[in-house]
N, C-alpha and C positions, 0 to 999 in steps of 0.2 A: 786781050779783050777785043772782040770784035767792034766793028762801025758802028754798026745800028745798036747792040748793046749800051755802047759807049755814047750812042745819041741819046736815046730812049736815059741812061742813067742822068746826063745833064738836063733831059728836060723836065723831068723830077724833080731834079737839084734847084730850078726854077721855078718850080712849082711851090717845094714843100720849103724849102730852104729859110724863105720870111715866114712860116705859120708855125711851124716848131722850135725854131731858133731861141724864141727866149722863154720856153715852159720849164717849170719849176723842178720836173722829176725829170729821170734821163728817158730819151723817148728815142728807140732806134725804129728804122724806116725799112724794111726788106719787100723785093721781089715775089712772085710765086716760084721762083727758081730756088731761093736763098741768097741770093745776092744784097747784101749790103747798098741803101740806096742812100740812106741819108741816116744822120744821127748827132743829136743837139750836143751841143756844148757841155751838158752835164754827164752823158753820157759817154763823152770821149773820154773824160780818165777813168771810169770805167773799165771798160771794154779798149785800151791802149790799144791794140791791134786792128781794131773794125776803121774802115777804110770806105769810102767809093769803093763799089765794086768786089768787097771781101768777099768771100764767103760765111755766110751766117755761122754754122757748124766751127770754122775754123778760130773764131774770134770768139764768142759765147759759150758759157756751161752748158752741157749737154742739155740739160731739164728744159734750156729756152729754144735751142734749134729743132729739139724733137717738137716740140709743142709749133713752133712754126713751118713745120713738114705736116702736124694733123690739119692745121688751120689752112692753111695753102691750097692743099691738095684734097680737091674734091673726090679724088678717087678712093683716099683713103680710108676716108669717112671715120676720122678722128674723135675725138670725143670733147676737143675743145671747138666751143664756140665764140660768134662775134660776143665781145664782153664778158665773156670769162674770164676766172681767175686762174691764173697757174704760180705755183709756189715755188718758189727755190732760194738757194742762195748763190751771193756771188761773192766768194773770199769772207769774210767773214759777218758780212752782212746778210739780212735775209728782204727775201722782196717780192709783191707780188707783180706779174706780168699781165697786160690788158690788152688783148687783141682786137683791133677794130680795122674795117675792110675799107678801105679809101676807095673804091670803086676801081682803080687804075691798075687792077692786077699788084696792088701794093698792101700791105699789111703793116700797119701801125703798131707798134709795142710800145704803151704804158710801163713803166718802169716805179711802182712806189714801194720808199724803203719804208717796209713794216717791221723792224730791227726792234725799236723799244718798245713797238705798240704787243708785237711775239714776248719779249724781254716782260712787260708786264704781266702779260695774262697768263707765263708760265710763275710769274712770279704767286699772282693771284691764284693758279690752282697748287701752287706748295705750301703756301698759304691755308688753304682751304681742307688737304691734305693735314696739314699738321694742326688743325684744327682740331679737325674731326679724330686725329689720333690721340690731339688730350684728353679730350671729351670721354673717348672709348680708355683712354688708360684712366684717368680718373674712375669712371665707372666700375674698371677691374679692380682697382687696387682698393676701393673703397667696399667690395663688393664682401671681404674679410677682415674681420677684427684680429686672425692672430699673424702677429710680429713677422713665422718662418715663413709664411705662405705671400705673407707680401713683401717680401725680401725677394722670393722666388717671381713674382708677377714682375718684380722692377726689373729684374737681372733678363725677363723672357721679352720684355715689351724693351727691353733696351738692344736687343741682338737682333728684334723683327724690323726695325725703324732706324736704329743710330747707330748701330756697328757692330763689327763681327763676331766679336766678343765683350761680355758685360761681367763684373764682379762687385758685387754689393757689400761692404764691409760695414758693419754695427758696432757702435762704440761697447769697448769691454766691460763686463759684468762678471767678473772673475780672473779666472789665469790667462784667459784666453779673448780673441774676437772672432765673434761667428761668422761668418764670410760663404756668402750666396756668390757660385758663378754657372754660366749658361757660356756654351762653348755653340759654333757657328751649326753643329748639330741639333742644337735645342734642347741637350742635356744637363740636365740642373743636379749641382751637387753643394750639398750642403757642409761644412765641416770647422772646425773653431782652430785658429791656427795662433799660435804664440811667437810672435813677432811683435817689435819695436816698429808702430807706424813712423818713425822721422826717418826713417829707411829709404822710405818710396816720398818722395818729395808732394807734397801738397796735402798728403793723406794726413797728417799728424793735425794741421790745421784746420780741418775739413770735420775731423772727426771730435774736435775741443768747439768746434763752431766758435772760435777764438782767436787771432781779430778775423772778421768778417772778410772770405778770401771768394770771390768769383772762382770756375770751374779754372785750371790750370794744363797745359801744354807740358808733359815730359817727355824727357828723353828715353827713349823705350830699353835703352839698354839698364835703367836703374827699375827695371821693374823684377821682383823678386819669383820667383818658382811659382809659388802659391796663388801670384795674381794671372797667372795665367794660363787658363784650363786646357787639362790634358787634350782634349780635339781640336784645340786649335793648329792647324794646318801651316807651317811657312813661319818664317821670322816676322815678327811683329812691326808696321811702318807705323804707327802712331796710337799716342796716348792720350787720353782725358782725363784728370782725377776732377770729378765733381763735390761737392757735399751735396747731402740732403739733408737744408733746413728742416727742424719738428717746428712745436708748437711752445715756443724760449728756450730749446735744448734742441743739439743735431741729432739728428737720425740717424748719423752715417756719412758714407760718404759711398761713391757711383764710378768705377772705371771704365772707362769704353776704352776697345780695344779694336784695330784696323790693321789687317795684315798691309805687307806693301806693293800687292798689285791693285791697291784701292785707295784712291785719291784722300789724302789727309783731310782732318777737321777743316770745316772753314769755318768763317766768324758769322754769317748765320747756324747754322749746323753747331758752333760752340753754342749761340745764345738758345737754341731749339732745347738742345741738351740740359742745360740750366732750369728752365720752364719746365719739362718735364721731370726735373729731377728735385723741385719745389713738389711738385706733385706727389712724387714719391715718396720724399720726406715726410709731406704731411701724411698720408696712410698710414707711415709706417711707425711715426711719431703717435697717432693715436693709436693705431694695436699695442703699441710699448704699453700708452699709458693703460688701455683696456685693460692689458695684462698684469699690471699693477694692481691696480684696482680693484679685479678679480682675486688675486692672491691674497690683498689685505681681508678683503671681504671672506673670502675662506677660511684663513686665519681670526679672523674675528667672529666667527658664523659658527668654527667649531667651539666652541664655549656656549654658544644660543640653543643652539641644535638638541633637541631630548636622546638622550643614551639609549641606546639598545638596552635590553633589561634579561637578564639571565636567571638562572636556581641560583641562591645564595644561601650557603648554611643549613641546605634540604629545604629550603623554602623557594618557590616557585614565583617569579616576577615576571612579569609583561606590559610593555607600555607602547600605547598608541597617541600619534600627535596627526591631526589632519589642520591647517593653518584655513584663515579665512577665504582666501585667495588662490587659485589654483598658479599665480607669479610670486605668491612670495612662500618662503623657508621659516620663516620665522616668526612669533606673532606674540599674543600675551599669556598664552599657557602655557605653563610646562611644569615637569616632573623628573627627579631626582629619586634615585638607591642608595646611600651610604651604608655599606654593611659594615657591619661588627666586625670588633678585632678579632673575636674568635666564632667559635661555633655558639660559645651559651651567649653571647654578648647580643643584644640588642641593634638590628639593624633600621635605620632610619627612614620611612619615603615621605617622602613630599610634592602632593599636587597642589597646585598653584594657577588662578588666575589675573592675572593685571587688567586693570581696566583700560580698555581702548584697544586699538589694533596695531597690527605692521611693527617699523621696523623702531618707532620710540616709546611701544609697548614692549618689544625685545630687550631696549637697553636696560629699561627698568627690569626685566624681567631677569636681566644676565646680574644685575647689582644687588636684587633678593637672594640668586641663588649662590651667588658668593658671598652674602652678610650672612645665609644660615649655614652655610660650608664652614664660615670662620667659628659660629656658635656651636658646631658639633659636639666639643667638651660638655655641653650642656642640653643636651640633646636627652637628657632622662628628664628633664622637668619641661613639659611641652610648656606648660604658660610662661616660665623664664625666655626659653626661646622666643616666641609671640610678644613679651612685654620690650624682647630688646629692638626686634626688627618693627615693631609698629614704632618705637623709638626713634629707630633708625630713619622709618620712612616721612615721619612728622615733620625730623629738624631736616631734610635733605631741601631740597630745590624742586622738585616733583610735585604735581600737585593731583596726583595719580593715588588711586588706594589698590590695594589685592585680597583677594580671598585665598584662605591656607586651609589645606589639609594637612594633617600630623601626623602619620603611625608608626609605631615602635612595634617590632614585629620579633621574636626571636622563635623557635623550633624545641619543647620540651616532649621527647619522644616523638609519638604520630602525630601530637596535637601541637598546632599554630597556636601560640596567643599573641593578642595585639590587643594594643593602646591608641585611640583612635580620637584625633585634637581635631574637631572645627574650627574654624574665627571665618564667616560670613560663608561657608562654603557650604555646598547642598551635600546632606548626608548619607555616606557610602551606604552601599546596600550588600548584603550578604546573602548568599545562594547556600541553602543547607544541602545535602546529600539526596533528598529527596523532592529537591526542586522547590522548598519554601521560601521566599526572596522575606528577608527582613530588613527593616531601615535601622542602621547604626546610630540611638540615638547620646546626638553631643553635637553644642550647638553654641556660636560663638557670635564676636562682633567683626567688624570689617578691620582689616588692618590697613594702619595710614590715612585713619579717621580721625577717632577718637586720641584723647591724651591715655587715658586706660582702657586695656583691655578686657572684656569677660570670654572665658570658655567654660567648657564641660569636656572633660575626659572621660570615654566610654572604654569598659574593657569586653575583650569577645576573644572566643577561643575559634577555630579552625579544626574540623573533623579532616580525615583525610579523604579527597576529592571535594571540598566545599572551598569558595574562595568569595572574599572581602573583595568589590570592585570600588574603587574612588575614581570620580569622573565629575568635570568641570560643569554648567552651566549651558556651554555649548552642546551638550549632548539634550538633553531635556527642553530647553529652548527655540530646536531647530524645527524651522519650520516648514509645512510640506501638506501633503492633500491635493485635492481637488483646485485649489484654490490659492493655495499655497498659505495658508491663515492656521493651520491646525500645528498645534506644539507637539514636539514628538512626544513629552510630558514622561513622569513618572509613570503614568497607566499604559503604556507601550512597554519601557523598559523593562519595567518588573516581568510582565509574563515571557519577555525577550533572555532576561538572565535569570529566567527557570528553566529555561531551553538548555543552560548552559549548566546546568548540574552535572555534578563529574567530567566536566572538560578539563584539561587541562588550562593556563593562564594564556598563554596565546591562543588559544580557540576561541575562548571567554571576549580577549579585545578585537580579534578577528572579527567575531560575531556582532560584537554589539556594534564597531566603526561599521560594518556592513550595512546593518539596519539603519542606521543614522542615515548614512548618504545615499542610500535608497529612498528613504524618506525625503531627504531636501532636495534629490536631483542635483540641477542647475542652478537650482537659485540659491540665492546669498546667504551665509549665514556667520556665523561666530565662528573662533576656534574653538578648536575640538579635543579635549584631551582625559586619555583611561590611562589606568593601572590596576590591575590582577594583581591580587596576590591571594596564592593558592595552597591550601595542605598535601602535598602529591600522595598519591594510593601507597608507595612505597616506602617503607620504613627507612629507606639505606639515608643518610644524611652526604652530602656533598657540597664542597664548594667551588663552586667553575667561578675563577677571576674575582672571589669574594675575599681575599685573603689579606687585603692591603688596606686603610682608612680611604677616604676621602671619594667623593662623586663618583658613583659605577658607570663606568663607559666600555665597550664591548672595544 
């Protein structure tokens, strides 16, 4: 080093030497040359090598000499300025750099470590990040009520976020466990595999939700074929068996899968996994139960539900049910065909209203129409039948009545005859051949009123093409107009089922449900429930599904 350098650096050294000396951050002192002039105490272990005299470049991480070569050098015209920040690190700390111009050809660096201040605010946006990923998985996963499809969201939202492969396994419900996996392609395969979960360590626990186990760390080599999807790429460096908590029962349980050029679980990244996989549980825990639910409702709904209605014994049947509700299935009408054991035998229908609506006008409605199921031995004498079930309804718990239709219908040659019971019911009407509508007169009390009942039995024969229509209260009741105040009444109907002479019985309940709901539109009304029965043009006698006892159902 020359003379006058080596002046020029000691009268620095007495200049800056008491004013830097005891500041908090490390602070080095350089030249416009890059020369090393001075640098504090904290700065010396630091930068071990920076000296009097170093060379800036040769003691400092590049990020801080480059940046004292823009600041220096006016020719360069740099892009850092006096008080700027410049970022870097130095070994494993990160820090920023503060350039200020001492006037003497010297340049000042600021040294402050931003190490935990970095260390938070990357913490705060993983944070922020894994937030906003529950939030968004929540939304998915809740965005379906069925079971497969949120099995598939967990296994896709668990390979975009937590690892490179994901396998969703569902506690057994037969021979087998259904098992969702998503391989690092995004390929979802669905398939039920019969295996012993205490196989794979954690899974057996996970999937009993018994005793209560936190997600688990295995050894990748116990993991069997199955758990791990054909596109996954490389041998396997680490495992996670999760459960997914339900709602008092697991849902399952969550594998995540990480090849080994990818840094293993850590213990946030385990708790991340846990959190999301609570998430998942519960989705997946209420599609289960939706789907239960569902099922029983089905299973219980077919019993409420009114039969399709076919020819029975050459007699022509048709029935229509429109419920009060365009949400519900089921309501307080409905109607029944028990055909006769044979062709000459006496076949059964019964239309039926219960008082009240929805789904505990159904039950009642499902408990009449298996009290007269059981009464069917007795099914020639309509009043025995009516004196047992208003019986029936009296001593029950119900504080509900119904209105009955009765007819006994059998086929001798062309002609239909029927026996036609009221008890509180509006009286069927009959469509002759040449469009004359007559009212079926028999006329009764309400059932599940009175201690006794009264009826009247009507008898009426059937030409062929004319047909006996029974139809509930809700049809004549409904109301509509202008105004919507107007009944669609008996004086509608009748010229409506003279229209329907010579139709067949489904044209017949076609037609008249058409008029009604024409009539009502949108607005509210009662259920709604017909039955045809028709003498067909044809002589030929037949029975399609008529040949067995007990409620016709298609």
């Amino acid at each position: 080093m020359d003379t006058s350098r080596q002046s020029s650096l000691d009268t620095h050294h007495v200049v800056l030497g008491a004013g830097w000396g005891a500041a908090p951050c490390p602070v080095v002192v350089a030249d416009t040359r890059g020369c090393v002039v001075e640098l504090n105490a904290v700065a010396a272990p630091l930068f071990p090598g920076a000296v009097r005299g170093s060379l800036l470049r040769d003691v400092v991480p590049a990020w801080l000499s480059e940046a004292h070569t823009d600041f220096a050098s006016p020719a360069a015209a740099g892009p850092v300025t006096d008080g700027a920040a410049i970022r870097g690190h130095v070994g494993e700390r990160s820090f920023e750099a503060h350039p200020a111009s001492s006037g003497d050809d010297l340049v000042v660096w600021w040294l402050v470590d931003d190490t935990d201040r970095r260390l938070a605010e990357q913490a705060l946006k993983n944070e922020r990040e894994r937030t906003a990923f529950l939030a968004r998985a929540s939304s998915t996963l809740l965005a379906s009520l069925h079971v497969e499809t949120c099995m598939e969201a967990t296994a896709r939202l668990a390979v975009e976020h937590l690892a490179d492969a994901a396998v969703t396994v569902a506690p057994s419900r037969g021979r087998g466990y259904p098992v969702t996996s998503c391989g690092p392609g995004g390929e979802v395969r669905h398939e039920t595999v019969r295996t012993d979960p205490e196989d794979v360590p954690g899974l057996g626990e996970a999937l009993r939700g018994f005793p209560p186990v936190p997600s688990r760390w295995i050894d990748p080599a116990t993991l069997p074929d199955w758990a791990v999807p054909a596109d996954f790429a490389g041998p396997v460096g680490s495992v996670v068996v999760s459960p997914l908590p339900g709602h008092g029962v697991p849902a399952g349980a969550l594998i995540l899968l990480r090849s080994e050029d990818r840094t293993t679980f850590s213990e946030n990244e385990e708790v991340f996994a846990r959190l999301f996989a609570a998430r998942a549980g519960a989705a997946i825990s209420a599609a289960r139960m939706y789907a239960d639910q569902a099922a029983i409702t089905t299973t219980l709904m077919r019993d409420l539900l009114p039969p399709r209605l076919h020819t029975v014994h050459g007699v022509e049947f048709a029935g229509g049910y429109r419920p009060y509700s365009q949400d519900e299935r089921v309501g307080g009408d409905f109607y029944d065909v028990h055909p006769g054991a044979g062709a000459e035998d006496e076949s059964l229908v019964i239309l039926g209203d219960v008082c009240g609506k929805g789904l505990e006008a159904a039950v009642l409605t499902g408990k009449i129409r298996n009290t007269l199921q059981a009464l069917l031995p007795l099914a020639a004498d309509h009043q025995k039948v009516l004196g047992l079930l208003n019986g029936a309804l009296i001593n029950s718990h119900h504080t509900r009545f119904a209105t009955l239709a009765l007819a006994s219908v059998t086929r001798r040659g062309g002609t239909v005859r029927m026996r036609v019971t009221s008890a509180g019911h509006p009286a069927p009407l009959v469509v002759r051949a040449d469009g004359l509508v007559e009212e079926v007169d028999s006329r009764g009390t309400l059932v599940g009123v009175f201690d006794d009942i009264t009826s009247t039995t009507a008898h009426l024969e059937l030409a062929p093409g004319e047909t006996c229509l029974l139809f509930t209260d809700g049809i004549i009741e409904a109301r509509g107009g202008p105004w919507q105040d107007e009944l669609f009444g008996l004086d509608r109907l009748k010229p409506a089922l003279a229209e329907c002479a010579g139709m067949p019985a489904e044209a017949v309940v076609e037609h008249v449900q058409m008029l009604a709901a024409q009539w009502v539109g949108r607005a509210r009304h009662d259920d709604m429930a017909v039955v045809a029965v028709t003498a067909p043009h044809h002589a030929h006698l037949s029975a399609v599904d008529g040949h067995t006892r007990g409620r016709y159902t298609a």
